[in-house]
N, C-alpha and C positions, 0 to 999 in steps of 0.2 A: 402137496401138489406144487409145483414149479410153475407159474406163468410168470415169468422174471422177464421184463421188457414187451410185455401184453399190451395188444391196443385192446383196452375193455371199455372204450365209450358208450356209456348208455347202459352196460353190462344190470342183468337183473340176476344179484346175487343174495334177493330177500329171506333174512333166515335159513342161509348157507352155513354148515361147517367146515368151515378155511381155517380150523386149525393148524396151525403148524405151517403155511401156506409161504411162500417164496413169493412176496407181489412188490418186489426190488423195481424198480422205475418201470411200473406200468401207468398206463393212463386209463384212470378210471372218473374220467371227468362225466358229470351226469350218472353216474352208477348209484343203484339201488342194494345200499348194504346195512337195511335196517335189518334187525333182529338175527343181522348175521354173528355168527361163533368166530371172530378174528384173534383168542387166544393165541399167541405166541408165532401168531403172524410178523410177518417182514415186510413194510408199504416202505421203508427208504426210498427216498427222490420220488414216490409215486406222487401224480397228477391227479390232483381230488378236486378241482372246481365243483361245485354244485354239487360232490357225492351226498346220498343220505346217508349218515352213517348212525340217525335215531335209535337207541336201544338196542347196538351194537355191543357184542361182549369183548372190552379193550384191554385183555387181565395180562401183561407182559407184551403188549403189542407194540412194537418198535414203528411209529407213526412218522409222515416225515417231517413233524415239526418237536418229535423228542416219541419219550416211552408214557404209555398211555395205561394204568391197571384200572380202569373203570368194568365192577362186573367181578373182581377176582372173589 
C-alpha cells in the first residue's frame, strides 16, 4: 500500500498489516499502531508525536529515527 505524504492523524491502524507499506512523510501523530504488522514498511520523515506503536512488528522497518528489527 502507498499512503506516501498521508495526513493519518489519529489514524486507528490497530493490528493492521502494513506490510511492505510506503508511509514516506506521512503524519501519523496520535495514530494507534499497536499490534500492527510494520514489517518492511517505510515511516522515513514520518510524524509520530504520541503514535502507539506498543507490540508493533518492527522486523526491517525503516523508522524515521534509523531501522528498527524488533519482532523479526
Amino acid at each position: 500500500v502507498n499512503l506516501e505524504n498521508a495526513n493519518l492523524i489519529k489514524a486507528d491502524f490497530k493490528g493492521a498489516n502494513l506490510t511492505g507499506a510506503n508511509l514516506k512523510n506521512t503524519n501519523l501523530e496520535d495514530a494507534e499502531l499497536n499490534n500492527a504488522n510494520l514489517t518492511d514498511a517505510d515511516l522515513t520523515n514520518a510524524k509520530m508525536k504520541n503514535a502507539n506503536i506498543n507490540n508493533a512488528i518492527l522486523c526491517r522497518t525503516k523508522m524515521p529515527w534509523g531501522e528498527e528489527n524488533g519482532g523479526c
